[in-house]
Structures are given as structure tokens and as C-alpha cells.
C-alpha positions, 0 to 999 in steps of 0.5 A: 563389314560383317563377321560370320562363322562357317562350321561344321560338327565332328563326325559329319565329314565322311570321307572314303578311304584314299581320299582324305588327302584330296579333301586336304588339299581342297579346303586348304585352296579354298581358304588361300582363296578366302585370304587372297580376297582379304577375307579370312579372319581365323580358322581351326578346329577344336581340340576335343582331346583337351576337356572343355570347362565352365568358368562361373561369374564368381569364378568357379572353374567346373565341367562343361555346362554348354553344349562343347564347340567340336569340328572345325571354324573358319571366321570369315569377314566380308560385306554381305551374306552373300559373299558369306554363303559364296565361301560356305559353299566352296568350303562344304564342296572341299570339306564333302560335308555340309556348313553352318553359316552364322553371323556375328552380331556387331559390338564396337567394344570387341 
């Protein structure tokens, strides 16, 4: 089975006023859905409160050198990318804002 990541930014969710808590509740169904189907992996958001670092090869600690992860991830693991945009495009519809799917490439040693 294949790992992929459905993302999305900071600031693309656009949610009208009294309607954060529906939004709330829709995503959070889909992803006990993603878990009942055997699915889910991880998922969260980036705390963008706390400054990302870069960690150099000889170990110098530094500010962010890469474009900073923001938003929010679910990692998901399922047989095809079909299956992949199927919970991409549950998750867009409960989250009012569009997803990125990406997929992992497969090592043995992770």
C-alpha cells in the first residue's frame, strides 16, 4: 500500500462567520471515516506559533532555510490513488477549501 499526504496551506480556508463549528464536525466525520476503512495514518496541523529551524549536515541549528510546512496534513495509507483522491475530495468538501495530494515514495528502511 501507498502513503500519500492530503494538505492544504494556512489562509485558504475561508469559512463564514457561524459556520466554523459545522466545518468542525465535517472534517473531523471524515477522518473517523478514514480510520474505520483502516486508512488513517497521522494527521494534524503545524504549529506556526513555534519558529521552524534548520538543522545543517554538521549540525548547526539556524532559521528556516525551506519554505515552512503551515496548515494542516493528514497522512493517509491506501492501495491506489484513487482511493487517495476519493479522502482528498471528502476532506476539500469538509474542510470548504481545496487539497493537495502527494505521494510518498516508498523506501524499505523507513
Amino acid at each position: 500500500m501507498t502513503k500519500y499526504v492530503i494538505s492544504f496551506p494556512s489562509g485558504v480556508m475561508d469559512v463564514p462567520d457561524g459556520e466554523w463549528q459545522q466545518v468542525v464536525d465535517e472534517s473531523h466525520q471524515v477522518i473517523r471515516d478514514i480510520k474505520a476503512a483502516g486508512a488513517y495514518v497521522f494527521g494534524g496541523g503545524i504549529n506556526e506559533e513555534v519558529e521552524p529551524v534548520a538543522v545543517a549536515a554538521d549540525g548547526a541549528v539556524s532559521g528556516p532555510v525551506y519554505q515552512p510546512f503551515d496548515g494542516g496534513y493528514t497522512i493517509i495509507e491506501v492501495p491506489t490513488r484513487e482511493a487517495a483522491l476519493h479522502w482528498a475530495q471528502r476532506i476539500a468538501a469538509a474542510c470548504r477549501c481545496p487539497q493537495q495530494v502527494q505521494e510518498f515514495m516508498y523506501d524499505p528502511e523507513s
